[in-house]
N, C-alpha and C positions, 0 to 999 in steps of 0.2 A: 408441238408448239403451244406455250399457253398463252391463255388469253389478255389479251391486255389489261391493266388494272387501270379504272377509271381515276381522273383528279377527284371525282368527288370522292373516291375509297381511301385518297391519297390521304385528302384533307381531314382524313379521320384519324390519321396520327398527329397529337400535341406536337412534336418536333418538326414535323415539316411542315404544319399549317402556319405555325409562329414564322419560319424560315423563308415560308412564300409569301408571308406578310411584310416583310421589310423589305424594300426597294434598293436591289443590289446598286452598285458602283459601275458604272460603265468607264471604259479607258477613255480619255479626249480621242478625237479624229482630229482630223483637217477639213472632212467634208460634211455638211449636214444631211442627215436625212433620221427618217422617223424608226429610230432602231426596236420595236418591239413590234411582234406579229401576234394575237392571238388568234390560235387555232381554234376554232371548234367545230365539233360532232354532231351533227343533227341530224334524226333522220336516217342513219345509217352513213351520211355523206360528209366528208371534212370542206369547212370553209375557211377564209382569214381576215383580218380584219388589222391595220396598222394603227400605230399611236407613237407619239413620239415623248410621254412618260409612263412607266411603271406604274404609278398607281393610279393613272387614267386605263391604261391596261385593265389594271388586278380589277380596278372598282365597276368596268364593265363587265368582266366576267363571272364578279361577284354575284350581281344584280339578274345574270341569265340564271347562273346556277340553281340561286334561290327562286329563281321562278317554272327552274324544270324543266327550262330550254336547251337546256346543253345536255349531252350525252356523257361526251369526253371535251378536255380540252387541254393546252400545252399556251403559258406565255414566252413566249421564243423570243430569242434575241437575235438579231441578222449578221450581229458583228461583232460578239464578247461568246466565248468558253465559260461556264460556269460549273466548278465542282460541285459533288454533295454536299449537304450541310456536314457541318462538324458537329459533334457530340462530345462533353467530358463524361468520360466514366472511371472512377477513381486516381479522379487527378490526371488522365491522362485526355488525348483526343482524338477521337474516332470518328470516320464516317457513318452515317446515318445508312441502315442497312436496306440491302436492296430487295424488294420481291424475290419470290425464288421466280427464274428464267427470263428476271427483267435486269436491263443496263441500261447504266447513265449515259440518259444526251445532254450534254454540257446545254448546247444550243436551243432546246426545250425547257431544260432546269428540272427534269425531272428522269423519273425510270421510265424507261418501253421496253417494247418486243422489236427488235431488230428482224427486222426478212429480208427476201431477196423479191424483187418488183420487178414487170415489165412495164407498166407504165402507175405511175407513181402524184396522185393529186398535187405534191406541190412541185412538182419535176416537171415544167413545160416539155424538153425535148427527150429525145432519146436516151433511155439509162439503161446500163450495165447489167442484164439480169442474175449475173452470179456475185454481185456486190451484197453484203447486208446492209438495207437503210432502216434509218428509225421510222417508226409505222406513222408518226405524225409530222416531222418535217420533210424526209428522208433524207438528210445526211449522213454518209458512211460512217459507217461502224471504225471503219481503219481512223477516223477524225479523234474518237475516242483516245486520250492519251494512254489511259493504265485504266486495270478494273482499281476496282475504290474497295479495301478489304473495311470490313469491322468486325469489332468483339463483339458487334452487339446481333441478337436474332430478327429477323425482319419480323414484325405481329402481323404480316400479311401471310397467308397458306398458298 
């Protein structure tokens, strides 16, 4: 199993730094509530913290990053799927390539390492231990619609 790549390793690629900079599209609801979570790593221990814009999100996690409080961390959304970034590469468009042994959680916006848990930091009750969840929301792996192929090589090892 490898290890999880940190956002800060993330944000060292030009395409996905630019990509987590712009404040996706949410779909209307009919109900309000504050659909962003950020995750963070401190310490060895995941916490969460809610907001109800993206770049109140981003700009808080910004401000840890840069200050070396965060570990790891994921801006999640509670109620929107979100693919990889797209890439053109000769005129054509590709996803943005993944870690080797990491997959897309739509619901984080980014790659992880999928496991299987028995009890799971953002899982109040009982879960499934032969399910794989994402290591920082835990949402099933099955929620994933398709892997995301690309031309392109991931610059992560």
């Amino acid at each position: 199993m490898p290890d999880q790549i940190s956002f800060r390793e993330l944000l060292q690629d030009p395409l996905f730094k630019e990509w987590t900079k712009k404040p996706p599209k949410l779909k209307p609801l009919w109900y309000k509530s504050m659909p962003w979570y950020v995750y963070v790593r401190r310490e060895g221990r995941w916490a969460r913290k809610e907001f109800d814009t993206y770049p109140k999100a981003f700009n808080w996690l910004v401000s840890r990053l840069k200050a070396g409080q965060v570990e790891d961390a994921a801006i999640h959304c509670k109620r929107q799927w979100f693919s990889p970034p797209l890439v053109k590469v000769g005129g054509k468009r590709t996803y943005w390539p993944m870690p080797p042994g990491h997959r897309w959680c739509g619901l984080c916006r980014r790659p992880t390492v999928y496991n299987t848990f028995t009890k799971h930091h953002a899982m109040p009750a009982y879960i499934a231990p032969y399910e794989l969840r994402c290591t920082i929301c835990g949402g099933r792996q099955t929620l994933a619609p398709r892997e995301y192929p690309s031309v392109l090589r991931s610059r992560f090892r």
